[in-house]
N, C-alpha and C positions, 0 to 999 in steps of 0.2 A: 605673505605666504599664499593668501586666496588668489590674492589677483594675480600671483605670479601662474601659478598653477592652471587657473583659469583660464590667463591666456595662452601656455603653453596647449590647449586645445583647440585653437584657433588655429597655431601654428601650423597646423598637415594640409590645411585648406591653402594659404597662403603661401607655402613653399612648395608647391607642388604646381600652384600656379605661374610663381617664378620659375620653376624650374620647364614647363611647356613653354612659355613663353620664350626661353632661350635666356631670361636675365642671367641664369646660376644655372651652374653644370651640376648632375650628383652628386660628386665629392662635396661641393662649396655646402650643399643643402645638407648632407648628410654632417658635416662638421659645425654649420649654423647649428642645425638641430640639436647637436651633441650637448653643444658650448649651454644652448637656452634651458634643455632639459636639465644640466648638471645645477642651473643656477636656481630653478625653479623648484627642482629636487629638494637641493641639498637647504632651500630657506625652509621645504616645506617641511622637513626632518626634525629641523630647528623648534617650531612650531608643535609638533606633538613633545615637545621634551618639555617647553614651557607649559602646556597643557594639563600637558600631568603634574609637573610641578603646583601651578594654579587650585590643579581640584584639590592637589592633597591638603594645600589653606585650608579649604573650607570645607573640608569631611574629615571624618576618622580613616584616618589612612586604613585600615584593615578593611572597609565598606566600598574600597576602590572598586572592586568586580561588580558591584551591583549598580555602579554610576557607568560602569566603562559598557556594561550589557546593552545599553540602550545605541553604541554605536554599531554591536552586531544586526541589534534588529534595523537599524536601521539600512544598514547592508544586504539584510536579507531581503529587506521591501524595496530595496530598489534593485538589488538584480534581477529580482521575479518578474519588477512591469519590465525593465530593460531586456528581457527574455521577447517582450510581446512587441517591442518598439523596435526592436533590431528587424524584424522580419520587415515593416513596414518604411524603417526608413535607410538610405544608403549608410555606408560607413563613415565618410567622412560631414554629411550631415549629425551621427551620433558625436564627432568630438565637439561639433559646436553648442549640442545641446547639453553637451558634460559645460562647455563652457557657461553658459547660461544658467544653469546649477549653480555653477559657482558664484555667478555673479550676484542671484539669490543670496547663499551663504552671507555675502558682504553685506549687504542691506539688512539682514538678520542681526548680522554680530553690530552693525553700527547704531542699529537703533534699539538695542537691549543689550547697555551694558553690563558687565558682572556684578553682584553685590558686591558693599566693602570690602576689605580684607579684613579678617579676625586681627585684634589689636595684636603685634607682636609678633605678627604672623610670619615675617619675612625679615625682620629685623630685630634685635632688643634692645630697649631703650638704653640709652647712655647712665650711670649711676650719678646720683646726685652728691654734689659738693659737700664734704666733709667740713666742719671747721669748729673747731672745740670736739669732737664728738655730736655732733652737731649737721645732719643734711640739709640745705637749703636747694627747693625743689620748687619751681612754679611762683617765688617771691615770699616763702614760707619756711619758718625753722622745724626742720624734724630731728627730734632726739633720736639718734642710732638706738635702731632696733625698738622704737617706737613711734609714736601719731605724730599728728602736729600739735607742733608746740604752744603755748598759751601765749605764745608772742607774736607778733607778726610781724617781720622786716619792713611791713610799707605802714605799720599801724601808727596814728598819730601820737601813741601812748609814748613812744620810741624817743627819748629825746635825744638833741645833740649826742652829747658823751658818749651815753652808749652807741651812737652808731662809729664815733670818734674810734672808742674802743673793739666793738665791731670788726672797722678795716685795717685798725691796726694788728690782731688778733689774725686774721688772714693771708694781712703781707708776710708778717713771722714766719706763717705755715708753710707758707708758698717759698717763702728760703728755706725752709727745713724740709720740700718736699712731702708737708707731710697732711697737703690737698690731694683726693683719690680726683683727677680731673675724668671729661668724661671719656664713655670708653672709645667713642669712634673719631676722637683726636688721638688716641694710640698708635706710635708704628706699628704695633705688632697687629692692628686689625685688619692693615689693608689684604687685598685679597690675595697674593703672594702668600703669605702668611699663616690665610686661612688654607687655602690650598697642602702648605704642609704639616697645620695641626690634624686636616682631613687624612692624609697618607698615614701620618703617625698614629691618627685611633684606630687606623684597620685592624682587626684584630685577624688571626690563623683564616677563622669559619668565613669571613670575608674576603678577603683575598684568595682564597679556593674557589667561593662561589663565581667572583668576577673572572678567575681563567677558564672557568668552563663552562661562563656564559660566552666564547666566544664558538664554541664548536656547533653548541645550538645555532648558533647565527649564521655560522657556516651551511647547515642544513636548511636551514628557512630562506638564505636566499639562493640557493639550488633550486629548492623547492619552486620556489616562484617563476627562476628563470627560466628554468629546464624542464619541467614536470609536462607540459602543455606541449612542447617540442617533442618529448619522449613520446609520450602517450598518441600525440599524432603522428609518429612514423609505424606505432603498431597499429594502426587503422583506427582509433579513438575517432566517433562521430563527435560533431557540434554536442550533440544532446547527451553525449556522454561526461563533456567537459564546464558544460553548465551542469551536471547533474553534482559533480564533485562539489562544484562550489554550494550546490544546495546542502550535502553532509556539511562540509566546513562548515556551514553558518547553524548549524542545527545543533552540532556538539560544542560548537562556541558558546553558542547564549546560556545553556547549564552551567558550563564552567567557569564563567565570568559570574553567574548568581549566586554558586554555591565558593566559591573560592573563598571568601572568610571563614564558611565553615569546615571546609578542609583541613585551611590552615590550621585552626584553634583543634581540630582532630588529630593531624599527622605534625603538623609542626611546618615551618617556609623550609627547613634542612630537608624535611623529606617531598616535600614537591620537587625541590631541583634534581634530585635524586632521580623521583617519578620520571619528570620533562626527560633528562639528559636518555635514560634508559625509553623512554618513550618514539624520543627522537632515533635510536639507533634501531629501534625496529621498522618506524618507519619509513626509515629512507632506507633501511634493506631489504624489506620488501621489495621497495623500487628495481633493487637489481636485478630478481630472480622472475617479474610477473613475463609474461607470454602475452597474455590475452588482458587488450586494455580494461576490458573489465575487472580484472581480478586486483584493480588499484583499491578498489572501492573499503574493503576492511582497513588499510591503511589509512585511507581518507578520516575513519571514524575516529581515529588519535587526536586529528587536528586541533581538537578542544581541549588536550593535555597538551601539547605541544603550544600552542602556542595560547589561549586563554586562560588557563594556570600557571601556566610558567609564565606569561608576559605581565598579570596580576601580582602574581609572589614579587619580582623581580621589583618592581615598581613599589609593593611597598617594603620590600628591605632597601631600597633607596633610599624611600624617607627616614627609615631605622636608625640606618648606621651614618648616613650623615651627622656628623658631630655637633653641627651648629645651624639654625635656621638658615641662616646665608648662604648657606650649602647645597642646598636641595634641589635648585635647580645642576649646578656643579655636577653632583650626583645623579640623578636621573640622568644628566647627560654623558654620563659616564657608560653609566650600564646601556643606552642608546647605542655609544660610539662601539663598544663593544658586542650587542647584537645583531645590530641594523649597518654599523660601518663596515667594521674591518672583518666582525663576519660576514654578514651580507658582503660584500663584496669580492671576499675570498671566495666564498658561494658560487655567485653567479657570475664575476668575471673570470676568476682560476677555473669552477669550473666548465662554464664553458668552451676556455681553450681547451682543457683536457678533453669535454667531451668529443672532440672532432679528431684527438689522437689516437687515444684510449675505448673510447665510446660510452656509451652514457652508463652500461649495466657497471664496468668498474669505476665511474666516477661516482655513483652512488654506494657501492661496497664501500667504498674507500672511507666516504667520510661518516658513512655507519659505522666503522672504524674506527676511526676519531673518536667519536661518541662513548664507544664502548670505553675507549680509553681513557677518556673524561671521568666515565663512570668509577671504573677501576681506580682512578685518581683518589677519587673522594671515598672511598671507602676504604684504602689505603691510608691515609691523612686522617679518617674517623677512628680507626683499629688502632694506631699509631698514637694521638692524642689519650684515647682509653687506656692504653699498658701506661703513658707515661702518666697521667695521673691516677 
């Protein structure tokens, strides 16, 4: 995913130079470019899902925001110099030195690997062979529901017979079925399987949450696509659009540190709550401002919008996940439905609309949405309450 990513910054130097050169016409570069970006993208998506996955191993999944703050700051330190390097160097020398960043990253991640994993962390062990009432684990007799036993299956104490008696004692069971064998020689483990003991634990409060994680996503990647496009046709300067990104990263890293204690305050039900009703103010804002400046109070959301709700989301991943084996499944779940299919309703739906419609009703619209979201879940909460 680095290297992919890394080289796609390479890429604007190099087709651009085919393309002066006469090798490739626009069209051929602009679909090259399509084809490299989608592949470089979509591993590099892949990658923040295993990520997260990864930390929740080796943390207390509710401590997530206070691991994930250290990637705001580091955002925030590097847009700042990148503020002072853009002035000095061209554009397309900046993707080579994103490239070289990355190149960095590699040589980081290769020569400091991660600690072990917690034993069990990503798997659990298979259960040990039953026989008399009787576990045999490791070449040792455990009495069900106790230590090990005073015997030892390799010990020289063991003579003939009883091992005679032993295998015969076994083959019995093994016709009778009545060895638990272990569990990831089971049909039912493979991951088919698991996939639909996952769908069948969803409970109501989970599968609400996951449809309206997708309207959020819808707003966040409008946001991204559009926001910058909007704001530069009402005369938004440079230093207006780096300034934005200076709020985002300032009400991000609070909300990434305090987000465990939110949660353990309000509860993960009412963050999504918060987010959803968050999100519909601020992308309606969008619709109504005049003067680019007046984005700025919406900007200050950004840290509920998307460093609380993207914290909550992440650890009710690990939550409801049924089974360790799960949890990347899951994260990628909640991924495909913020970052995919909303994100791209976002920013490729609305895009076309904005060129029909215009940007002030693509953004009503899916504040909209939002609201409706909203109305969703407090409807399904009201509804759950009378019935119990």
């Amino acid at each position: 995913s680095i290297c992919l990513r890394g080289c796609l910054f390479f890429s604007p130097r190099a087709l651009v130079w085919m393309k002066d050169s006469g090798r490739m016409n626009s069209s051929a570069v602009f679909w090259l470019l399509w084809v490299y970006i989608g592949l470089a993208e979509g591993t590099h998506s892949t990658s923040y899902v295993m990520l997260d996955t990864v930390t929740m191993t080796r943390i207390e999944p509710e401590k997530y925001g206070e691991y994930r703050v250290w990637a705001g700051i580091g955002w925030a330190a590097t847009a700042f110099a990148m503020g002072f390097i853009f002035e000095l160097l061209p554009l397309q020398d900046m993707f080579s030195l994103f490239a070289a960043g990355m190149s960095f990253v590699v040589l980081i991640w290769g020569c400091s690997p991660p600690p072990p994993l917690a034993a069990g962390a990503l798997s659990r062990p298979p259960k040990p062979l039953l026989i008399n009432g009787e576990g045999v684990e490791n070449g040792q007799m455990h009495k069900e529901g106790g230590g090990v036993g005073e015997q030892d299956c390799c010990d020289d104490d063991l003579d003939e017979k009883q091992l005679l008696r032993t295998g015969r004692s076994s083959v019995q069971q093994l016709s009778n079925n009545t060895i638990d064998p272990p569990e990831a020689h089971t049909p039912t483990n493979n991951y088919v399987q698991k996939l639909i003991r996952f769908f069948r634990s969803l409970d109501a409060e989970a599968i609400e949450t996951l449809i309206v994680v997708a309207p959020m996503g819808i707003s966040a990647g409008a946001m991204n696509a559009l926001l910058f496009v909007y704001l530069q046709q009402l005369g938004a300067s440079t230093v207006l659009l780096g300034t934005t990104l200076v709020v985002n990263i300032l009400t991000e890293i609070p909300c990434f540190a305090y987000s465990e204690a939110l949660r353990k305050r309000f509860g993960a039900r009412s963050i999504i709550y918060i987010g959803v009703a968050a999100y519909a103010v601020r992308v309606g804002w969008y619709a109504w401002i005049k003067n680019p400046w007046m984005v700025m109070p919406a900007e200050l959301l950004h840290g509920v919008t998307f460093a609380l709700v993207w914290s909550s989301l992440a650890v009710l991943a690990a939550q409801i996940s049924p089974e360790k084996g799960l949890q990347a499944t899951t994260q990628g779940l909640f991924s495909l439905l913020f970052n995919g299919i909303g994100g791209g309703i976002g920013a490729v739906g609305g895009g076309y609309l904005y060129e029909i419609v215009g940007p002030r009703k693509v953004f009503a619209g899916i504040s909209l949405c939002n609201v409706v979201a909203f109305l969703f879940l407090v409807i399904a909460d009201c509804r759950r309450a009378v019935l119990s």
